[in-house]
Each structure stands twice: as structure tokens, then as C-alpha cells.
C-alpha angles and dihedrals in degrees: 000000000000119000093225085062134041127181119186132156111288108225122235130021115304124202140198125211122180118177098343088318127120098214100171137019115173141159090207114065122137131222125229119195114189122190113299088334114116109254126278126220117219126195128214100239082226080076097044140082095239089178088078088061126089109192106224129202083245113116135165130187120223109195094226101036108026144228109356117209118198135229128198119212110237100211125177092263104032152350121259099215112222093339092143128049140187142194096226095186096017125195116278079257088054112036095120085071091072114112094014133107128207125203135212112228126224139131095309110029111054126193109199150169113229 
């Protein structure tokens, strides 16, 4: 792995709430840490609701983990627009992040250990 990024198992059991939703509950999330950045839970998409995300034409490329593809939450009352994202064919450093998804937080969107 590169020593600027590190993914291991998270411990416990992680769950991801958007507008009220649950939208994911899983016992196997992983945690990146990246550099000096507080860690970041991703979720396999076999434990989440993947009804509730909408794919958008947004990417970014990170140097030590690869292209990045976006996702908006689709909630009752509106739409979050590219508040989740995922490395769909990750760097060699990187490969544990396919088939995960990882969310910003924010007032509407939680990440948390239960």
C-alpha cells in the first residue's frame, strides 16, 4: 500500500443516513486514511440502498487512489447533488476501495458508528 494512504476494516457496525433515510448499515466498511485528512468510511454498495443514488457526469482524480465518479442522494424532499463518491477501477494502492462508496457529511447526510 502507499504510504500516503492506508485502508483497513473499520470495527463495529457503520451506518449512512441521508434526509431522514437510512440508506446503508454494514459490519464491513473499510477505513481510508489519507496523509494528515481525518479518516473516511466506505461502504460496500452490497450493504447499501443504491436506489437512493443517482450516478452524475461529475470525476476527480486523486494521484494515489484514481478517478473518482460521483453519486447524488435522491431524498423525499430533494436531491444532494454529488454528495458520495467511488473509485470504480481504483489504483493497485488502492484496489480495497472497488465496490465501495464513500459519503460527504454534512447536515443532511451522517456517517456513524452504532
Amino acid at each position: 500500500m502507499g504510504a500516503h494512504i492506508s485502508i483497513r476494516k473499520a470495527s463495529g457496525t457503520w451506518t449512512v443516513r441521508a434526509g431522514g433515510a437510512v440508506l446503508g448499515e454494514t459490519t464491513n466498511a473499510l477505513e481510508l486514511t489519507e496523509g494528515d485528512l481525518k479518516p473516511v468510511i466506505y461502504f460496500p454498495r452490497s450493504d447499501l440502498a443504491m436506489a437512493f443514488l443517482d450516478r452524475t457526469k461529475q470525476t476527480a482524480v486523486c494521484p494515489y487512489k484514481g478517478e473518482a465518479v460521483y453519486f447524488s442522494i435522491v431524498t423525499k424532499s430533494k436531491t444532494l447533488e454529488n454528495m458520495a463518491w467511488s473509485y470504480e477501477a481504483p489504483k493497485p494502492a488502492a484496489a480495497d476501495l472497488a465496490d465501495h462508496i464513500a459519503f460527504y457529511t454534512q447536515d443532511l447526510v451522517a456517517v456513524e458508528q452504532i
